[in-house]
Every structure is written in structure tokens, then in C-alpha cells.
N, C-alpha and C positions, 0 to 999 in steps of 0.2 A: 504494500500500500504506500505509496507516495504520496509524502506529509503536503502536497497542496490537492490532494482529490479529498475534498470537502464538502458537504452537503449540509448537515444540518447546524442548525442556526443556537446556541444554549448562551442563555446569559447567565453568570455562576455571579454570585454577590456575597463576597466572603465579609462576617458576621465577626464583632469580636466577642459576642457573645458565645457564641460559638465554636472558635479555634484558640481563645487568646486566655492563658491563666496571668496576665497583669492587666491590670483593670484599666491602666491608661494609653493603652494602647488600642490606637483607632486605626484600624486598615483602611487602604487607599478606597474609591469609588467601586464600582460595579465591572467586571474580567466578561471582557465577551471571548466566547469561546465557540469557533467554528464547528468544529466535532472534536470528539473525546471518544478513547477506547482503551483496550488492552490487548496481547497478543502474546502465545509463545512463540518464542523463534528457535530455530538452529535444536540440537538434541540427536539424539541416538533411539533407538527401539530394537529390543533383546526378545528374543524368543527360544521363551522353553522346549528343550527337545521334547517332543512326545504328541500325543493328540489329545486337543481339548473336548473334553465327553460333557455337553451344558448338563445331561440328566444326571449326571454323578456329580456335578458340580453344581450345583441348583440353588446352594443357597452358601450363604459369606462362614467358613467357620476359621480364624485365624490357626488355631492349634493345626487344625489337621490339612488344612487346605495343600492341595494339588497344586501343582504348577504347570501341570503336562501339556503342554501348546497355548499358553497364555503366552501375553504380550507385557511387557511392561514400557512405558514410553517416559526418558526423564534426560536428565541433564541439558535439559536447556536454557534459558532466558528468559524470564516473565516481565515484557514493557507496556509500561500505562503511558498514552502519548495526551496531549493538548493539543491543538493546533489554531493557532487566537486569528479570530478575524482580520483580513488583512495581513495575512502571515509575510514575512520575510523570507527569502530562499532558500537559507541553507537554517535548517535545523541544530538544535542543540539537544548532545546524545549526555547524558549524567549518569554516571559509572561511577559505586559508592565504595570504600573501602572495606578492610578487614572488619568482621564481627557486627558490619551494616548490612544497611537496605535501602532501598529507596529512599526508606524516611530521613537519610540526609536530606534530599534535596527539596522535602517538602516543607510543611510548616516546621518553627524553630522550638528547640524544649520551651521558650517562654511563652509560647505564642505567638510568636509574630511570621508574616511571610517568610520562605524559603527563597531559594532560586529559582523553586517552577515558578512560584507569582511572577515575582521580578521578572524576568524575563519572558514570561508572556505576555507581559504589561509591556515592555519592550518589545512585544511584537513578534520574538521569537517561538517557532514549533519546539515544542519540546516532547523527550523521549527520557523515561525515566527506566532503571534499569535493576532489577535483583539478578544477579548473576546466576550459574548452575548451581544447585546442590546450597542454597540460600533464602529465606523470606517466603514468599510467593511462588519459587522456582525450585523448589524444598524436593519434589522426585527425585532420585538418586537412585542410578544403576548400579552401583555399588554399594555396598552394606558399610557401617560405621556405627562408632557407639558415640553416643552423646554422654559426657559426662555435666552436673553439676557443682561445677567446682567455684566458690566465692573468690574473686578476681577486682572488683570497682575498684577497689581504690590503687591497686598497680594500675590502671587505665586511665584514671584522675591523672597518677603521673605521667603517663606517656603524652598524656593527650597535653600536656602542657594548661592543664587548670588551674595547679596550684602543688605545692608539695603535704600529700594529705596530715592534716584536715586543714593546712592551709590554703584561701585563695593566694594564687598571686598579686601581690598592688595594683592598681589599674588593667586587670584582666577583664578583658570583655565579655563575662561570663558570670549573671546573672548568679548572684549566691541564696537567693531565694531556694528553703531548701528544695521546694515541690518541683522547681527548674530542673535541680540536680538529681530529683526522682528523675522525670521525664524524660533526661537523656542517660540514664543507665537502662532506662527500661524500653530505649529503640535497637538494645544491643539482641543480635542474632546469633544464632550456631550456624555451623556447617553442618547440613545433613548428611554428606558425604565427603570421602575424603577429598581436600582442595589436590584440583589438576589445572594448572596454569591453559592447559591445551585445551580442555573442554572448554573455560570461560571463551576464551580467545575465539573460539571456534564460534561460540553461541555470538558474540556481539559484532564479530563478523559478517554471520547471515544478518543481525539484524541492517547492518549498514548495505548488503546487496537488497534487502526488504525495500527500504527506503531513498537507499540514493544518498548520496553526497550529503555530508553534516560535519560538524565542528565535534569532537570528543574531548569530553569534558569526564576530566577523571580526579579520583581523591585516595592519596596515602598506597595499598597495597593495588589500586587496580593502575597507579601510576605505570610501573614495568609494566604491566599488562597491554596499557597504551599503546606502547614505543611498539610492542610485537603486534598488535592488532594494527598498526597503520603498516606496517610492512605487509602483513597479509593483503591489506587491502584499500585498494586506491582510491576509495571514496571521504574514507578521512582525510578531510580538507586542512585541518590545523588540529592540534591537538594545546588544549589546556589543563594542568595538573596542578590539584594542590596539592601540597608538600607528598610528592611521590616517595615511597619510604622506602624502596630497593629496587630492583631487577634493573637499572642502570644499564645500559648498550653502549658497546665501543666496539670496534672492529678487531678481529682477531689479533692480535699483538700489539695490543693499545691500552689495554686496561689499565689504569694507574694499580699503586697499589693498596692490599689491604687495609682498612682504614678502621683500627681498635677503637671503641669507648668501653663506659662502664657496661658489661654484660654481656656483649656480644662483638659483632666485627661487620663492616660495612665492605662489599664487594661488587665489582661490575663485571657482567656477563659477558661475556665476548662470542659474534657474529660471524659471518662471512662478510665481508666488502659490502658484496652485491647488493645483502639483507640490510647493512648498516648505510647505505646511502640513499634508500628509501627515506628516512628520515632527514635528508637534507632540503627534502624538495617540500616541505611543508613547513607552515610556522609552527613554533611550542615555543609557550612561555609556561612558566612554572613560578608556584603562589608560597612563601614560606612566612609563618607568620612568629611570634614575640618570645620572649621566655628559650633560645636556646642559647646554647652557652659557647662563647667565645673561645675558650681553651678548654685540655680536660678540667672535668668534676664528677665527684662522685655523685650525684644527683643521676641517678640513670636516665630520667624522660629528657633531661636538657641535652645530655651529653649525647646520648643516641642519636637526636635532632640536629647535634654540630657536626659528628660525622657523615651523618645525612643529609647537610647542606651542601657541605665541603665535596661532598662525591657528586650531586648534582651539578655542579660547579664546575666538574671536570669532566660532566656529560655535554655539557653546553660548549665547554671547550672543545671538545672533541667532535662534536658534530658542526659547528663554525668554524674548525682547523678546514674541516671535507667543505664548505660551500655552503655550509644550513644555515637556519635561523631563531635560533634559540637564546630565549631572554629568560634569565633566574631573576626575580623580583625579590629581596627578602623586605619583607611592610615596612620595620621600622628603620629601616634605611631610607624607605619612599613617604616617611613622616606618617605611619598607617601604624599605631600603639596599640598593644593589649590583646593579639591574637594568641587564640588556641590551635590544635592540632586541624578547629573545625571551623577554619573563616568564615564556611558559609553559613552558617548561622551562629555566629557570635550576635553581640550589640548590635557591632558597627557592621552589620555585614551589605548591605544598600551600599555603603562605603565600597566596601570588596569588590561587587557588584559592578559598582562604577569602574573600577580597575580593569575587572574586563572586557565591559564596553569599549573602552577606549581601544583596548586590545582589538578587537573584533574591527572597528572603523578603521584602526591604523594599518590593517590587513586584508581590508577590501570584505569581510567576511561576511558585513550585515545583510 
């Protein structure tokens, strides 16, 4: 389906009665919206050896149940699109991070608009994205256990909120505790074991679905990026916020290992061929407040510096070859108080604004 074959006409009037837990927050006017839907994409379908008998099989019993010539159909893609009256050409694809969903990019833990508003307000189709084996996209051809294991507050620090049970000073991140309910409890499992290949695959088909679009990625689906626009040539530019590995350099280019507290920062090495695809498109890439300049023990900050630092020398590396790659870090561009999750911090309209500019100064609106 190609995001301007449009038909029906919906006016959405978002309420802050309704989406918003801080009281003084008033959303914009009335979101007219073209058509609205959802879709699976891309995926696999496994078939049990054997022949399925319906009369022996008649009725659902988990314990005992057959599998003999049944189907199972998973690992694919589940996207909800918008597409606002008066659409603009090139759509915006939003590809969520580790232990997310969608619900990054929709409304914010306080209430307030996401980037799907924003940017359909701006005019933009948007396409929002739960990856295979994730939210919405939860089938899984492969078996896995889910464990319950308590985890928040090591992701308070990663995420760059604060060092528990402290905020950070001027962090843009709303300390009202009920805020800090709301965004631990957008956090998701894997239903199956993560395979870089399957995603890839799945948001692939969605960009032959659709046609040409901007990919818009966050944290672990950043790598993922870099290999999805090398698959495929419809990804017109790619934008990342803080991409937090799989880094691309061409085979005997990779800088070296780059240690913080707890782990080790590495980039992936390509063929040529694969690694110059990347030149012929813009990426800029969003890092926001709270990392830390030298080592520290502080594992969220530190991990963040050697994760800047390797971005740094993706950008390098793909501008040595011919490309066009901008690293943004905020509070160098006078942009204070970011988390792991710009786009819905406070200021994230702020953020917002950052990548409009992006998108005009790249022909992409």
C-alpha cells in the first residue's frame, strides 16, 4: 500500500482529558487524518510434518494438542500507519529500541504528544513499527523462555534519568512519580530469541510495501539501520537516536575496541560494496545530556561516552568514503537535559524541531 493511496477522510481530536496525566497540558487543535491502518509485513510460515486431521483436532487443548500439518505464521513486523491530509512525499518509518515498542513514538509517559503527532501535524505519513518477536509482532517461530527478573532501576541508569533514586539536575524528565510508573511500564520482552536478520528482513518488506521513506531509528534498532538501508534502496536518509552498537566500517577499518565500565564498544566490519551503500544517503544521528566526558564509574554515563566516541568514528568513516553523516551531541547545539529518550522528554517539540531542519536541509520534506 503506498502511503498516498488514500481514501477516507477521519478527523482525530486529541483530548487532554484523555491522553494527558499533567493537568496543564493542552494539546494542539484538531489532527486531520487521511486514512489510518495497520498491517503485518515480511515473516516466515513453518509447517509441521504430518497431516492435519480437523476431526481429531476439533477442539483447542494446549496439553495435548497435535501439530501434525499445522501452520504457524510469525516473525514479522506489526505497523500502524497515519497518513494526515495533504500528506508530504516521503514518509517517516519509526523503528523503537531495545525492550520497546511502538509506544516510543506515540504519546509521552506525561502525557503529552509523541512524534507520531508532531509530525503528522507537520504533515508527515507516518509508519510506526514493533519489530519480530516484540509488542504487537509477539508470534515467534522459535521457542524462548521469558523470565521475570526486577531490572528498573539499572535502566533508570542506562537510560540516562538520573543515578537511582536520583534525578539528574535539569533533566528533562518529568519526576512526577506516576510519569516514572508510565514509562517503566511501556517496557516489553522478547518473545523470541532476538535475530538481527529476521528484524532486518521484516522492515525491509515493509519499505518495498510502501516505497521510499526516511528511517527513523532509536538506541538498539540504530545498527539495524545502517544494514536495512544497505538491503534496500528505498531508504532515502536515515535518522538515529543515540544508536547504541552495531556501528559499520568497511573491512579493515574498524577502529579499535573501545572499554567502559561493564562492557566494550565495537564496530562491525562489511564488504566495501555493503559499506558504500551508506555513503549515498544522509544520516545524522541525535545524542543527548548526562554522558560523560572521560572514564567513570557510573556505568549509564560511561557506556554513552564510549558510544559517542564510536559513532564519531562511524561518521568519520563513512565521510573519509564520500557520505554524509552529521553526529549532533544536544548540549553542544545549546539542547540541555536529554535522556537516553529525546523523543519524549520535556523538550522534545525542541528535538523535533532539530529534525525538521534536518529533513529541509536534505530536500526530504
Amino acid at each position: 500500500m503506498k502511503h498516498l493511496e488514500a481514501f477516507a477522510l477521519l478527523t482525530v481530536v486529541l483530548s487532554a482529558s484523555a491522553c494527558a496525566t499533567r493537568a496543564e497540558y493542552n494539546p494542539p487543535g484538531a489532527l486531520l487524518i487521511q486514512e489510518q491502518g495497520s498491517f503485518a509485513v515480511g515473516g516466515t510460515v513453518i509447517t509441521a510434518p504430518g497431516t492435519f486431521d480437523p476431526f481429531r483436532q476439533g477442539h483447542f487443548n494446549p496439553a495435548g494438542q497435535d501439530p501434525a500439518g499445522q501452520t504457524l505464521h510469525g516473525d514479522h513486523a506489526y505497523v500502524s500507519y497515519q497518513l494526515p491530509v495533504n500528506a508530504r512525499a516521503l514518509p517517516l518509518v519509526f523503528w523503537h529500541g531495545h525492550g520497546q515498542s511502538a509506544k516510543t513514538w506515540e504519546s509521552t509517559p506525561d502525557g503529552r504528544e509523541g512524534f507520531r503527532s508532531i509530525f503528522l501535524r507537520r504533515r508527515f505519513p507516518v509508519y510506526l513499527i514493533d519489530q519480530p518477536r516484540r509488542g504487537r509482532a509477539a508470534r515467534s517461530t522459535q521457542p524462548s523462555t521469558l523470565t521475570a527478573a526486577p531490572d528498573e532501576q539499572l535502566w533508570f541508569g542506562i537510560f540516562r534519568i538520573g543515578l537511582w533514586p536520583d534525578f539528574y539536575p535539569g533533566v528533562q524528565f518529568s519526576s512526577d512519580p506516576e510519569v516514572l510508573n508510565q514509562f517503566f511500564r511501556q517496557m516489553v520482552p522478547n518473545t523470541g530469541p532476538y535475530d538481527a536478520d529476521v528484524n532486518i528482513n521484516a522492515v525491509s518488506a515493509l519499505f518495498d510495501r510502501i516505497g521510499p521513506g526516511v528511517l527513523v531509528t532509536h538506541s538498539q534498532s540504530g545498527g539495524l539501520g545502517w544494514r536495512t538501508a544497505i538491503k534496500n534502496r528505498s531508504v532515502r536518509a536515515i535518522v538515529s537516536y543515540e544508536p547504541g552498537s552495531g556501528f559499520i566500517f568497511p573491512q579493515g577499518e574498524a577502529p579499535e575496541p573501545m572499554t567502559y565500565a561493564g562492557g566494550t564498544a565495537r564496530g562491525v566490519e562489511v564488504p566495501l560494496s555493503d559499506f558504500m551503500q551508506l555513503t549515498k544517503i544522509p544520516i545524522v544521528m541525535y545524542y543527548g545530556d548526562f554522558i560523560a566526558e572521560s572514564p567513570t564509574p557510573n556505568p549509564g554515563q560511561d557506556q554513552w561516552r564510549a558510544t559517542l566516541a564510536m559513532a564519531r568514528q562511524f561518521r568519520d568513516a563513512v565521510n573519509r568514503h564520500g557520505g554524509d553523516v552529521t553526529v549532533v551531541h544536544l548540549p553542544e547545539a545549546g539542547v540541555r537535559g536529554n535522556t537516553h529518550f529525546p523523543m519524549s522528554d520535556l523538550n522534545n517539540v525542541q528535538v523535533a524541531d532539530l529534525l525538521s531542519q534536518f529533513l529541509a536541509q536534505k530536500g526530504l520534506e
